[in-house]
N, C-alpha and C positions, 0 to 999 in steps of 0.2 A: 206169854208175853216176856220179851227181854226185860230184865234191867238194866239201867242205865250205866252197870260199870260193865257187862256184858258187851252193850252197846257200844263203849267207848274203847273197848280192849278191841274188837274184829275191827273198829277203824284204825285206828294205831298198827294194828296186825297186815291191813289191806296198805296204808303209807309204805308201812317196812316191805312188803311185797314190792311194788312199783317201785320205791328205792334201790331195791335188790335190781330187778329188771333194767332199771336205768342202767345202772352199775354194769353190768351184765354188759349191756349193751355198748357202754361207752367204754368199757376194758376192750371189749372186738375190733370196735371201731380204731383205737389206740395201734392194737396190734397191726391191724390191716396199715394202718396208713405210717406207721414205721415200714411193713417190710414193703411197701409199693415204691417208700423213698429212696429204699437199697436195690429194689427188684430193677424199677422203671432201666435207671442207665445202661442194667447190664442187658437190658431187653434193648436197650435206644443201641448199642455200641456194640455191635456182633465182627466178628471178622467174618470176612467174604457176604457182609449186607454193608448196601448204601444206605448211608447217613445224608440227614439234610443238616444245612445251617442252624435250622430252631430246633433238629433235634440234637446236636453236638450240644447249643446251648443249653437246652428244658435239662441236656445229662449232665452238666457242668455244675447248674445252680444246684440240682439234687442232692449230687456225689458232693458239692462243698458244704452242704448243710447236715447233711446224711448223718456225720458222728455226734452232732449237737441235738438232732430230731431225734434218734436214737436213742440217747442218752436221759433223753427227757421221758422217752414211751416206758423206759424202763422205771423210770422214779414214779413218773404216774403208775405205772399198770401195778405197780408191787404195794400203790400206797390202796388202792382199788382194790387188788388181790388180799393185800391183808386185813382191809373191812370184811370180803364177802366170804374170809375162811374160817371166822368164826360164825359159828352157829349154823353152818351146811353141814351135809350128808359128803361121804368119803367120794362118791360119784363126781360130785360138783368140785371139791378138791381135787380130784384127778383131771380135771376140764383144766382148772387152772394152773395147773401143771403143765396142762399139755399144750396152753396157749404160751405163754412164758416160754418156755425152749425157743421156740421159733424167734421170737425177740429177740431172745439173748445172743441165738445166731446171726440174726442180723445186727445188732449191737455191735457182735464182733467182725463183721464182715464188713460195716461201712468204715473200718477201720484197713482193711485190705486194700491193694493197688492190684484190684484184679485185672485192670487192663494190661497190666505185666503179665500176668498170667496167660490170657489172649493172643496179646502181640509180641512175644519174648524174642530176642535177637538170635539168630543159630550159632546153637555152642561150639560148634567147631567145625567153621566153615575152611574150606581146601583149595586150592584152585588146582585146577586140571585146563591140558592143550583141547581146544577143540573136539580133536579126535577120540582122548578121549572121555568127552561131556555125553555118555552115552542116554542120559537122562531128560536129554534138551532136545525135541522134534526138531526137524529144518522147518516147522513152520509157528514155532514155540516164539512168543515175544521177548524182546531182553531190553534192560537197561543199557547201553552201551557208553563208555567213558573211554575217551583218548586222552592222554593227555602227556606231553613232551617223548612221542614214539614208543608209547606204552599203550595199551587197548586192554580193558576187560568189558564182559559183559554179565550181568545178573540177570540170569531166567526171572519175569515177570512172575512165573508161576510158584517159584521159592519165595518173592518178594513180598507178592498181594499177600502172604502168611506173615512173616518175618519183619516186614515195613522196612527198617532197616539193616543195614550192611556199613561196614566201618573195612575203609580199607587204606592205600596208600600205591596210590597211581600214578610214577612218571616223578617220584619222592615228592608227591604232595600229599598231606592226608585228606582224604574226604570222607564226607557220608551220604552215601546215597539213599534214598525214601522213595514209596512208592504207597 
């Protein structure tokens, strides 16, 4: 037969387990829903995929909350990480280790304008006669701009990459987007 301090130590013993496991739990959960907030945009916003209206928007609110979500997964997850690293096994320490990284990447990545990265403007764009634009098929699409007895035109197919072109056509400056 137990006795009663026996008794009351494996219930305290079994709370602290299920606390642990909560923990556990809600450190993952943390993690995940930080890097889904920095992930989603860059998954919504691809170059050469079409975008909808509610997905431009769902990536807009994300990427604006994204370094304040972040910011907070980390103060939780480290105030969680520092409860569950005393009294584990070096195993369990190493988990939390290995979940933490991924945070701290995204931490510092919804801090990035990776859409610069994506859609960057071409560093040193040339112009060339027609003849010779030997990169442009005769059945290749182009942006074309006249303007005061001046003509250029941008390969669609350099543009859908690049979006835009800064030029100065006919001594007007423009920007063309695509």
């Amino acid at each position: 037969m137990m006795s009663p301090l026996t008794l009351g130590t494996n219930r305290m013993a079994t709370r602290a387990s299920k606390s642990r496991r909560l923990a556990w739990l809600l450190l993952l959960l943390v993690v995940i829903g930080a890097l889904a907030v920095v992930a989603v945009p860059v998954w919504i916003i691809q170059p050469f995929k079409a975008q909808t209206d509610r997905g431009v928007a769902i990536s807009y609110v994300l990427r604006s909350w994204s370094p304040i979500v972040t910011i907070a997964a980390v103060i939780i997850s480290f105030v969680i990480g520092g409860w569950l690293w005393r009294g584990t096994r070096w195993l369990a320490k190493a988990v939390l280790v290995f979940l933490l990284f991924p945070l701290l990447a995204a931490t510092w990545f919804a801090r990035q304008n990776h859409f610069e990265w994506m859609f960057h403007p071409l560093p040193h764009a040339a112009y060339v006669s027609p003849t010779e634009a030997s990169f442009v098929g005769d059945s290749d699409m182009v942006l074309a701009v006249e303007n005061n007895g001046e003509a250029v035109a941008y390969p669609v197919g350099l543009m859908a990459y690049h979006h835009v072109v800064q030029d100065v056509v006919g001594g007007t400056p423009l920007i063309a987007t695509y």
